[in-house]
Backbone bond lengths (Angstrom), bond angles and torsions (degrees), N, CA, C in turn:
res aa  C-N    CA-C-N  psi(-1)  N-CA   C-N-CA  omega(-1)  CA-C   N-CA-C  phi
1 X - - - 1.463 - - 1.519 111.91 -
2 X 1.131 94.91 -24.44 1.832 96.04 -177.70 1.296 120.19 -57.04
3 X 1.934 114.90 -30.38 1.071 109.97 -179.88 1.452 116.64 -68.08
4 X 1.154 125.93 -15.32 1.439 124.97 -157.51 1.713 97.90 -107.92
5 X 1.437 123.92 1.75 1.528 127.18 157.77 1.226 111.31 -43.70
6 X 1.515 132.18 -61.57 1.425 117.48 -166.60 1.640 115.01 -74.22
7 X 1.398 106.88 -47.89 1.328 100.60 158.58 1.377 137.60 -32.55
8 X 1.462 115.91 -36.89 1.454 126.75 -151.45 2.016 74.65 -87.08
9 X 1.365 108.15 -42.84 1.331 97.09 -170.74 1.539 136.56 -38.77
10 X 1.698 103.04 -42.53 1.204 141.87 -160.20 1.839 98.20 -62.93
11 X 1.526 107.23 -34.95 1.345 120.08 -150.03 1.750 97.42 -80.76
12 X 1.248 116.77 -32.18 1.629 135.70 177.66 1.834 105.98 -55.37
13 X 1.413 123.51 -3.68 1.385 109.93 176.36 1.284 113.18 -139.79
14 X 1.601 97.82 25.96 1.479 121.82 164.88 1.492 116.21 -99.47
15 X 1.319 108.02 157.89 1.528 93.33 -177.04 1.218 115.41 -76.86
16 X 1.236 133.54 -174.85 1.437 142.80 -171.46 2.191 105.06 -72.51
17 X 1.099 110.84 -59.26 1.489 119.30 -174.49 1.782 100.66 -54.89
18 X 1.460 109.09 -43.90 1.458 120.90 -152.31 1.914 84.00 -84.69
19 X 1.022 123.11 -48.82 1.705 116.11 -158.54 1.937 89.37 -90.46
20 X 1.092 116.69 -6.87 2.005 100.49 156.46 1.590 100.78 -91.21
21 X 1.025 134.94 -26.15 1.651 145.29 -173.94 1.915 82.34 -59.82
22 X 1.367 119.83 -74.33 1.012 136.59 -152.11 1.885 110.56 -53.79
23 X 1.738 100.47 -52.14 1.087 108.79 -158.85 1.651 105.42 -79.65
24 X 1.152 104.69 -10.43 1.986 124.78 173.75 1.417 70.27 -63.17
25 X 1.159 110.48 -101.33 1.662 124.41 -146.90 1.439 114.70 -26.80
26 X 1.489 110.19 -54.27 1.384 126.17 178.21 1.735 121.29 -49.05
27 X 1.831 109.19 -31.57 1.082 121.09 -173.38 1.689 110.58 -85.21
28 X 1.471 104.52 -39.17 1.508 121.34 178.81 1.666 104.26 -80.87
29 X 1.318 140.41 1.23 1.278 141.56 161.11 1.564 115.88 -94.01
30 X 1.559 97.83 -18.83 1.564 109.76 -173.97 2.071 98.65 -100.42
31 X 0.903 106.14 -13.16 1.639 98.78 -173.13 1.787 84.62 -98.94
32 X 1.298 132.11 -51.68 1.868 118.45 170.42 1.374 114.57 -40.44
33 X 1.443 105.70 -57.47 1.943 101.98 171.66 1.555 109.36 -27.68
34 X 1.511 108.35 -74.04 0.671 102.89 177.00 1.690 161.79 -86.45
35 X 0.919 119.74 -17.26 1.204 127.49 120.37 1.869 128.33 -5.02
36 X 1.787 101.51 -65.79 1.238 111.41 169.16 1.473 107.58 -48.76
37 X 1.394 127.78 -60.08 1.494 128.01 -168.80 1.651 98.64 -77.87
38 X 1.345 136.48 -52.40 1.493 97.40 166.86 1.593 118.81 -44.41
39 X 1.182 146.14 -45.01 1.398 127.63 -173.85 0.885 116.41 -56.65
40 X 1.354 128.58 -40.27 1.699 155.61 -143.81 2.244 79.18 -77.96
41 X 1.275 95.41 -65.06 1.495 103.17 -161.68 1.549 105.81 -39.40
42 X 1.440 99.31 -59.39 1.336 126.41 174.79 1.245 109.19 -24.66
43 X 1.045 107.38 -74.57 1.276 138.46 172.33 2.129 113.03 -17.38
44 X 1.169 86.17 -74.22 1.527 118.37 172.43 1.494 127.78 -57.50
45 X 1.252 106.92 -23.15 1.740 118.62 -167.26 1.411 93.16 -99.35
């Protein structure tokens, strides 16, 4: 989680509509990551 501290920071001088806009996106780019590397693993084993 630590990595996503400075980021999370960034989101505090956004407006309210635009930094939930953001943190959707951010969460649904972070569940494909991953996802991608479970298959990837999958994949591999």
């Amino acid at each position: 989680m630590s990595a996503l501290a400075p980021h999370s920071l960034s989101h505090f001088t956004v407006p309210p509509s635009e930094q939930e806009e953001q943190v959707r996106r951010d969460v649904h780019a972070a569940n494909d990551t991953c996802s991608l590397i479970v298959a990837v693993e999958l994949c591999l084993t």
